[in-house]
C-alpha positions in Angstrom: -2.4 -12.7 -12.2 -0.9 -15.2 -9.6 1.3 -12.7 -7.2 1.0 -13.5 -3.9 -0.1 -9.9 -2.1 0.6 -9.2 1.8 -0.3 -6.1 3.6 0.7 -3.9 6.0 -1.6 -2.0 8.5 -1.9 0.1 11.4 -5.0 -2.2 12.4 -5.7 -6.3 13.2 -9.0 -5.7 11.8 -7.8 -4.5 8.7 -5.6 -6.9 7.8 -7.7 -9.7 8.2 -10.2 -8.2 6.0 -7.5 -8.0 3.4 -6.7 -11.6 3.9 -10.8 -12.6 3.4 -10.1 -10.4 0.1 -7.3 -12.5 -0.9 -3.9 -11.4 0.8 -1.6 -14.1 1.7 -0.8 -12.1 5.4 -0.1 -9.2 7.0 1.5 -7.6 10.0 1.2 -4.1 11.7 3.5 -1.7 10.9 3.6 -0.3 14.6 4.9 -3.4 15.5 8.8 -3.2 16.5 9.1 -6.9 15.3 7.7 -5.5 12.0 10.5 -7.0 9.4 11.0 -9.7 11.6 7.7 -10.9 11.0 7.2 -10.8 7.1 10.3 -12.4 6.1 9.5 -15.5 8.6 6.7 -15.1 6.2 8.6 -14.2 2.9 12.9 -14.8 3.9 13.8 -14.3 0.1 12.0 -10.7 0.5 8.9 -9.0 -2.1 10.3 -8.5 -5.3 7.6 -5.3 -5.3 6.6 -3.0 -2.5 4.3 -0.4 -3.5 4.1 2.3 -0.3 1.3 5.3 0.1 2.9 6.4 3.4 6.6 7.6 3.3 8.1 8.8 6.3 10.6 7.4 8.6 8.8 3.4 8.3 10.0 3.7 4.4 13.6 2.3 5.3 11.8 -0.6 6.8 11.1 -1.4 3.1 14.3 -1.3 1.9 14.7 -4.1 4.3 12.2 -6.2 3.2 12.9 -5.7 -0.4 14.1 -8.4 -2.7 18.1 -8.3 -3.9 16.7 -6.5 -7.8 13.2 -5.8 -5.8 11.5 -2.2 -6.6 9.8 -0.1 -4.2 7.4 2.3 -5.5 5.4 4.7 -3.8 2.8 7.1 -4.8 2.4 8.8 -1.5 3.9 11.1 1.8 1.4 11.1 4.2 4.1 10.2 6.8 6.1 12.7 6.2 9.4 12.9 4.8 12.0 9.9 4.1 15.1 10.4 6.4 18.1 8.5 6.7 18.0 5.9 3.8 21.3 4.0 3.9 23.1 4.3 0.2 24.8 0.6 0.9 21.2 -1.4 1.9 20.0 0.1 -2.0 22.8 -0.4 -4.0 24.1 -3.8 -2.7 20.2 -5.3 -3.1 20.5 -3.1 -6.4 16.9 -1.9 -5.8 14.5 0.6 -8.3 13.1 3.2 -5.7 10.4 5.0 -8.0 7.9 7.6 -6.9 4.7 7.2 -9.1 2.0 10.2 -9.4 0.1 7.3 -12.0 0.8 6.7 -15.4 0.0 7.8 -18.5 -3.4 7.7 -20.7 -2.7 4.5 -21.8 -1.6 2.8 -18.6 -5.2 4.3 -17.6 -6.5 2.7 -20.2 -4.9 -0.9 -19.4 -6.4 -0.4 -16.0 -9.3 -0.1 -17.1 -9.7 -3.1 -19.6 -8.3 -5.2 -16.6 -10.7 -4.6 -14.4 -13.2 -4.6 -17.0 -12.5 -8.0 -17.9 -11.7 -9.5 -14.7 -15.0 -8.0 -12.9 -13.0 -6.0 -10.5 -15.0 -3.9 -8.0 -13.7 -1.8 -6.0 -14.7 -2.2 -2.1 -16.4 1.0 -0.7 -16.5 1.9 3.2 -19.0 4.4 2.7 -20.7 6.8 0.9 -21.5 10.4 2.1 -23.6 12.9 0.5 -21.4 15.9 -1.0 -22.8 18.1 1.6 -21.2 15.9 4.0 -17.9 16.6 2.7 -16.3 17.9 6.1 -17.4 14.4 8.3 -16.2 12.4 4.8 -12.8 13.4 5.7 -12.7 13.2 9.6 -13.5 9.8 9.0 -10.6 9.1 6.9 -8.3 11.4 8.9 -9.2 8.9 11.9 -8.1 6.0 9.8 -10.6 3.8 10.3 -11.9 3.1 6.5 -11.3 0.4 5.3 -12.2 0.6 1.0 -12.8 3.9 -0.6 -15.0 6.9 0.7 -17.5 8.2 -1.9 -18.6 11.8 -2.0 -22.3 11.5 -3.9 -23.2 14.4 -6.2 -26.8 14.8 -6.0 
C-alpha cells in the first residue's frame, strides 16, 4: 500500500530480518541514541506508530511522532506508561489510541487483504500442544522472531 515501515527491536538480528522482509530500517530500542537515530532516518517524524510494549520507552514515541501523527498500541508487556508530558501531545496534536482490535468487519477487511495480496504470515516455529509450557519459555526469552504455533493433534 506504499508506506514506508521501520522497526524497532531489542535485537540486530531481528531487525535485519525485518528489513529482508521489506522494512525501510530499524534501530534498537535499548539504545540511549534511540530517537536520535530514527529521525536522522525520518526528521519529519512517522505519521503512525503502532506499539505492543508500553512501559516507560512509550514517551520515546511521543518523540518520534509526526506534528497530527497517531500512536496506537495494542499492548503492556512493559509495564505501565509513566510520565507522559501533556505539552509534547498537545502541541504535535497527536491521537494516542489503545486498540484491543476491531470490530467484525475490520476482521473481515483483514482478511480480504491478505487474501488478495497473498499475505503469509512468517512462523518461528511450531510446537506440538503438549509442548505448550517450552512454547512459551521460548517466547518469554524473546528470541522468536514470527509467530509461535501451538499444533492440535
Amino acid at each position: 500500500v506504499g508506506a514506508k515501515v521501520y522497526v524497532s527491536s531489542g535485537s540486530e538480528e531481528k531487525i535485519q530480518k525485518a528489513q529482508k522482509l521489506g522494512a525501510q530500517g530499524g534501530y534498537l530500542y535499548t539504545s540511549s541514541t534511540f530517537v536520535k537515530d530514527f529521525l536522522s532516518q525520518v526528521p519529519e517524524g512517522f505519521d503512525i506508530i503502532v506499539d505492543g510494549a508500553a512501559g516507560p520507552g512509550f514517551n520515546q514515541l511521543i518523540d518520534l511522532a509526526k506534528p497530527g501523527g497517531k500512536i496506537i498500541f495494542y499492548g503492556g508487556h512493559a509495564g505501565n506508561i509513566k510520565e507522559i508530558i501533556p505539552a509534547k501531545v498537545f502541541w504535535r496534536q497527536l491521537t494516542i489510541m489503545g486498540s484491543t482490535m476491531g470490530s467484525d468487519l475490520d476482521f473481515q477487511h483483514m482478511r480480504d487483504f491478505i487474501e488478495q495480496h497473498q499475505i503469509r504470515p512468517v512462523i518461528d516455529s511450531i510446537y506440538p500442544l503438549e509442548k505448550v509450557s517450552e512454547a512459551f519459555d521460548h517466547m518469554q526469552n524473546g528470541k522468536q522472531f514470527g509467530k509461535i504455533i501451538l499444533q492440535m493433534s
